[in-house]
C-alpha distance (Angstrom), angle and dihedral (degrees) to the residues before:
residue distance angle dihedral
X1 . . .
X2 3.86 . .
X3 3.57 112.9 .
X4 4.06 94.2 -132.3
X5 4.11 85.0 68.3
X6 4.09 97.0 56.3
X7 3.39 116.6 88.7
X8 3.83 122.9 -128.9
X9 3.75 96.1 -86.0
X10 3.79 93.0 42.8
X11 3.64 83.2 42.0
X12 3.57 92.6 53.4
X13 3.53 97.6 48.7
X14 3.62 94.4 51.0
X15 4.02 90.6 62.3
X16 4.12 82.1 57.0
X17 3.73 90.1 57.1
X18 3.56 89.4 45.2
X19 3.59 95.1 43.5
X20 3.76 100.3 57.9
X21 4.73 85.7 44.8
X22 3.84 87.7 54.3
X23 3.98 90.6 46.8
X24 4.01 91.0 49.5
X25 3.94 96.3 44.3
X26 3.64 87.5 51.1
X27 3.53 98.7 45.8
X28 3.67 89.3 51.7
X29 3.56 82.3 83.7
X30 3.71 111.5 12.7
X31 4.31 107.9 67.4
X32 3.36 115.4 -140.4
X33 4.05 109.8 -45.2
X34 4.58 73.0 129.3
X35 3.70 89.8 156.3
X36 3.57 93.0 43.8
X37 3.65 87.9 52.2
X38 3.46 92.9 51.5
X39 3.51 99.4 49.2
X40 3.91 91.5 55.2
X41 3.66 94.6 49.9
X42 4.40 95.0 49.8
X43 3.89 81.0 47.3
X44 3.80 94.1 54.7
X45 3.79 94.3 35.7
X46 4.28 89.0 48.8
X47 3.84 83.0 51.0
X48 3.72 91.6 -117.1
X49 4.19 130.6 136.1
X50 4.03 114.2 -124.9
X51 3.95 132.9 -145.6
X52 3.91 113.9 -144.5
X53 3.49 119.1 -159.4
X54 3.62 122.2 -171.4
X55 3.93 140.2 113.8
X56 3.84 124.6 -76.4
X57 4.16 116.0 -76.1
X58 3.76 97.2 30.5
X59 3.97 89.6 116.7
X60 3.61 96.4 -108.9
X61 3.80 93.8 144.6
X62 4.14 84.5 46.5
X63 3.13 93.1 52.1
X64 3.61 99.7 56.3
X65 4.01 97.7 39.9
X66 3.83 83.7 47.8
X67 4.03 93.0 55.4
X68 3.99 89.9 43.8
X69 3.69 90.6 51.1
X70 3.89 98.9 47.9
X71 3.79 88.1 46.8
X72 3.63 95.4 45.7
X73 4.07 97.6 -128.7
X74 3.53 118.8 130.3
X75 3.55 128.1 -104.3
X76 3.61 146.7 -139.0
X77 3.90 131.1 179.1
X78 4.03 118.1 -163.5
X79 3.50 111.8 -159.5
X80 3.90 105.8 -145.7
X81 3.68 116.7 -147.9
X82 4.34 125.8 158.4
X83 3.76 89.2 -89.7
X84 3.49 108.9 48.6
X85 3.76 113.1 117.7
X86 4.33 130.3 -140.7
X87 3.44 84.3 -113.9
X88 3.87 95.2 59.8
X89 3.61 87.6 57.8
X90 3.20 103.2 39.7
X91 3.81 109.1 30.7
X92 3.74 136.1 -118.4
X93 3.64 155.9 -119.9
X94 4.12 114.1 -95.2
X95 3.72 127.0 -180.0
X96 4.49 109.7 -132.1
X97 3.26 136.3 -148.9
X98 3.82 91.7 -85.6
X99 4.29 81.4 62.9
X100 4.17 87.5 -116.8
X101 4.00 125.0 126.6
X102 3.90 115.2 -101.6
X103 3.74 126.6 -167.8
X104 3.98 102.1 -133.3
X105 3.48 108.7 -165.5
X106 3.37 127.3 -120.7
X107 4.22 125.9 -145.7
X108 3.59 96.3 -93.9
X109 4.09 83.9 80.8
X110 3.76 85.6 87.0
X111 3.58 124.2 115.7
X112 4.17 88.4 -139.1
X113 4.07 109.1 28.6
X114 4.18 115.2 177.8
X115 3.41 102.0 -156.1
X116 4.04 94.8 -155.4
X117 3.98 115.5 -147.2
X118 3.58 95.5 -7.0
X119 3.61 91.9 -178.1
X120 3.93 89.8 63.1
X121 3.82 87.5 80.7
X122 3.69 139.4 90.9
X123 4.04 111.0 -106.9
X124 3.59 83.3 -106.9
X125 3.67 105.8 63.7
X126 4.28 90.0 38.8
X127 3.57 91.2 53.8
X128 3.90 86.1 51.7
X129 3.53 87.2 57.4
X130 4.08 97.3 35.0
X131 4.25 81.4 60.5
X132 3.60 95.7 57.2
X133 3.33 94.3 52.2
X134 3.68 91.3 48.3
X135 3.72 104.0 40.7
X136 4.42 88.6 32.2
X137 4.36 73.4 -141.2
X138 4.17 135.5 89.0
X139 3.70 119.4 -148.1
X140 3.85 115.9 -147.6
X141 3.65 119.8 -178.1
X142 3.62 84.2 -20.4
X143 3.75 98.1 -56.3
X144 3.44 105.1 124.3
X145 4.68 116.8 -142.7
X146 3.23 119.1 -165.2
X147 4.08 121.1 -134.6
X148 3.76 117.6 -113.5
X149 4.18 114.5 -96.7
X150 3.14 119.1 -77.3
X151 3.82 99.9 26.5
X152 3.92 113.5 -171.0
X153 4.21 129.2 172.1
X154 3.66 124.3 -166.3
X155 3.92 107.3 -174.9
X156 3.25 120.5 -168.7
X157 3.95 135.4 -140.9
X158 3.83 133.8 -164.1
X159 4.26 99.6 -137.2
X160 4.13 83.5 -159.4
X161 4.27 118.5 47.0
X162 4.15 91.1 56.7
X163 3.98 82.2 157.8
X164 3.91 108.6 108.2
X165 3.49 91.8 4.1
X166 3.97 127.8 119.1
X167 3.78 115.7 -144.0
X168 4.07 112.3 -130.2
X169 3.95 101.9 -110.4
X170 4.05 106.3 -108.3
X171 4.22 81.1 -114.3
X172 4.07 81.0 65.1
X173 3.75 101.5 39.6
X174 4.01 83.4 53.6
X175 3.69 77.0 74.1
X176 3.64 98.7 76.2
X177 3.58 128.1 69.1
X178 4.02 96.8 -150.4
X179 3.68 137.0 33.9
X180 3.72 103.9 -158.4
X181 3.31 125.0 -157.0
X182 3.86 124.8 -146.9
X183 3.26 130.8 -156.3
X184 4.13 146.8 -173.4
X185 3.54 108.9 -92.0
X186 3.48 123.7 -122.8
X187 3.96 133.2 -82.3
X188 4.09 95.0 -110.1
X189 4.36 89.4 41.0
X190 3.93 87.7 45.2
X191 3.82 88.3 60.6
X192 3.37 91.3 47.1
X193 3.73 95.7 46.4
X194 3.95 92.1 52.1
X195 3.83 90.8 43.8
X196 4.08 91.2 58.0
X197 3.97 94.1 40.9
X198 3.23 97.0 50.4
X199 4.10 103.2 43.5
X200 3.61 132.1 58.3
X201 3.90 90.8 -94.9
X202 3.98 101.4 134.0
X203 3.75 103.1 177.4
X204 4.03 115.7 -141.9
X205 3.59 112.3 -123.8
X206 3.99 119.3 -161.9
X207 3.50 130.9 -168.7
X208 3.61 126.7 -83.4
X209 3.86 102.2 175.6
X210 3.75 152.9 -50.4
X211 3.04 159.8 -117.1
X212 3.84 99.1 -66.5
X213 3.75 97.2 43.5
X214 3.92 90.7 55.7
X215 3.56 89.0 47.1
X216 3.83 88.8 49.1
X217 4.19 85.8 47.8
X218 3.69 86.6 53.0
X219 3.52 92.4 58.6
X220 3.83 98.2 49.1
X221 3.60 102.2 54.3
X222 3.62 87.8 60.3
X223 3.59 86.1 52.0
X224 3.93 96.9 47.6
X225 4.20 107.1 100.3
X226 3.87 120.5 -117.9
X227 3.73 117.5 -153.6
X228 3.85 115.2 -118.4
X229 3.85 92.4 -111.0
X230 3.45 100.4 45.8
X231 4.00 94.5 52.2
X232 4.02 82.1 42.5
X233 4.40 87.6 57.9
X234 4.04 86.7 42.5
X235 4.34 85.7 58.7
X236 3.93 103.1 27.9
X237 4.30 77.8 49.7
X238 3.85 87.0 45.1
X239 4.37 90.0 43.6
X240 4.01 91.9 47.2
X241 3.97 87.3 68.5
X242 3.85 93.7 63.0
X243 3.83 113.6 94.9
X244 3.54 115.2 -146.9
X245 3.56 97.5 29.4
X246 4.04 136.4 109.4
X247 4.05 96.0 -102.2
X248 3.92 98.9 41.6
X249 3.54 110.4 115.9
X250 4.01 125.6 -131.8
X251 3.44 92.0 -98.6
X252 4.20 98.7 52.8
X253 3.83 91.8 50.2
X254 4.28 85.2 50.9
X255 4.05 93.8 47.4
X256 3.73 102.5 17.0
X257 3.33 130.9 98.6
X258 3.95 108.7 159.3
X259 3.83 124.0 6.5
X260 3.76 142.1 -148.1
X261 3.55 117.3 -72.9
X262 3.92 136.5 -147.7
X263 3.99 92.8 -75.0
X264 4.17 85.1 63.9
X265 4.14 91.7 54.9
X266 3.81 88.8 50.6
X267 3.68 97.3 50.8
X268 3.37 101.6 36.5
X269 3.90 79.3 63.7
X270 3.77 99.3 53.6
X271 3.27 97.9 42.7
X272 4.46 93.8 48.3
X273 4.36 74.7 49.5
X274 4.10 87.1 57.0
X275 3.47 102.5 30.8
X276 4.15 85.8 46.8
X277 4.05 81.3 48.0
X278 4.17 103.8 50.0
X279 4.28 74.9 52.7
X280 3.43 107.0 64.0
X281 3.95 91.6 -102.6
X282 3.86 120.4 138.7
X283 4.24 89.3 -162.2
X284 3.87 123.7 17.4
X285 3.82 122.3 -112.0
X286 3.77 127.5 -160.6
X287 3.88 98.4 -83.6
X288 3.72 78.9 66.6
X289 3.57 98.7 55.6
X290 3.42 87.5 47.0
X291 3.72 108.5 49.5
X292 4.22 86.7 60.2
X293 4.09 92.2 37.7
X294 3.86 91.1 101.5
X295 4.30 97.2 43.9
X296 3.96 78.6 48.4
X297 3.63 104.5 40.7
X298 4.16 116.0 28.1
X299 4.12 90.8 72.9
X300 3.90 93.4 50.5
X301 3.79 105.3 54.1
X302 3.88 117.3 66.9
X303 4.11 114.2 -147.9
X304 3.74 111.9 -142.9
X305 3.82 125.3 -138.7
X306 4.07 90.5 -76.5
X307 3.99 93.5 61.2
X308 3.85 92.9 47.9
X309 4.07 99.2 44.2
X310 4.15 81.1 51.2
X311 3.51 94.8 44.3
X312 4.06 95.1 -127.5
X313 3.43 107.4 163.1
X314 4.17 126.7 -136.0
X315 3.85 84.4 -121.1
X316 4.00 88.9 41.0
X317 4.08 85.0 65.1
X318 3.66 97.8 40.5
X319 3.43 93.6 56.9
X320 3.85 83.7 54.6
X321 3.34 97.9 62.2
X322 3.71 89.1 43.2
């Protein structure tokens, strides 16, 4: 049946079906990390880039090749290191044999880019990157290219090594929709890991959609209703975070020295709309809104020196005001 024919509810349950394949192909190869998994997947159905954050070896890189493979998008993975230059990432004018300019693009034309280590770069080659993902275009020489639909980054950033590193500005971390948090897997998914990786077992991976279809996703989540009082949660959630202000809670003005901005209301909607969506709901409710609150919220408030000296968390004072 073509997709243009269902109607939204129809629609809507098709992206559950397709949901739950996509989650099973990928976990063919990817052991547990489910949450992680999920989290990736609302991002890249809400149309929104992601920053994972975990140690080295937790498949991060696998995980994103493995989601671009099953979904049939292409793929790119910068590798960022102190030297690497905008123009690595985002390509650059070269003169041919018949002497004329030619844009030669660089390997943020991908419909998935992995922007590894993203804090191992100079501000000046992120913020190459961070306007990509804002603009979904490159100018060169002021020739503007547009970036291939849909257009999703997942960076990536080691919470240990901070030496040589330079820490995305919280105007640039705004950027991303999700902070994801990765963690070690268990004992029993361990075993199973090192069983796979070190055997001959080569999983088969089909196909669970492409381009179009996530496009056509895209477009229905914006379309999927959101009840006054849930999208009023999402913002009063969102409001909470700011220090200083009327709805900040005892807590926020102790430990809190910057807040979420507008950016964290709208996402937090979109992503209750998908998360609602992948379960059988027609309309998000507030369990929604709360299930993605942390991904939305812990990389848009800024503890001061009180929080860290106690130990509290970004997570600890979500789940506060939760």
């Amino acid at each position: 049946m073509q997709k243009e024919s269902l109607n939204d509810v129809q629609a809507v349950d098709t992206l559950g079906q397709a949901y739950k394949t996509l989650k099973s192909e990928v976990g063919k190869v990817i052991i547990g990390q489910d949450e992680v998994v999920k989290a990736v997947i609302i991002s890249l159905f809400s149309n929104g880039h992601s920053l994972l954050v975990g140690v080295p070896g937790l498949a991060k890189t696998l995980l994103v090749s493995t989601i671009a493979q099953v979904l049939d998008l292409e793929f790119n993975r910068i590798q960022f290191t102190p030297d690497l230059m905008p123009s690595d990432i985002t390509g650059s004018e070269i003169l041919d044999e018949e002497r004329r300019f030619r844009f030669n693009r660089g390997p943020v034309f991908a419909n998935i880019v992995l922007a590894d280590e993203i804090n191992r770069t100079p501000p000046k080659t992120q913020a190459a990157l961070l306007e990509a993902m804002q603009e979904r275009s490159v100018t060169v020489s002021g020739q503007k290219h547009l970036l291939p639909k849909p257009f999703f980054v997942l960076a990536t950033q080691n919470p240990i090594e901070q030496e040589g590193t330079y820490p995305l500005p919280e105007a640039q971390l705004d950027r991303f929709m999700f902070n994801i948090l990765l963690d070690y897997p268990s004992f029993e998914e361990e075993v199973v890991v090192v069983k796979n990786t070190t055997s001959m077992h080569r999983p088969e991976l089909r196909l669970v959609m492409n381009s179009e279809d996530i496009s056509f996703y895209q477009e229905l989540i914006r379309k999927i209703p959101i009840a006054d009082n849930v999208l009023q949660y999402a913002v009063n959630l969102a409001s909470k975070t700011r220090p200083g202000t009327s709805r900040a809670t005892e807590k926020v003005n102790q430990y809190i020295s910057w807040g979420a901005g507008p950016r964290a209301s709208q996402f937090l909607a979109l992503g209750a709309k998908v998360h609602g969506a992948i379960n059988g709901k027609y309309s998000p409710d507030i369990e929604d809104v709360q299930a993605i609150a942390k991904l939305v919220l812990r990389h848009r408030i800024v503890r001061n020196y009180k929080a860290e000296a106690e130990g509290i968390s970004e997570d600890k004072i979500i789940e506060g005001l939760m």
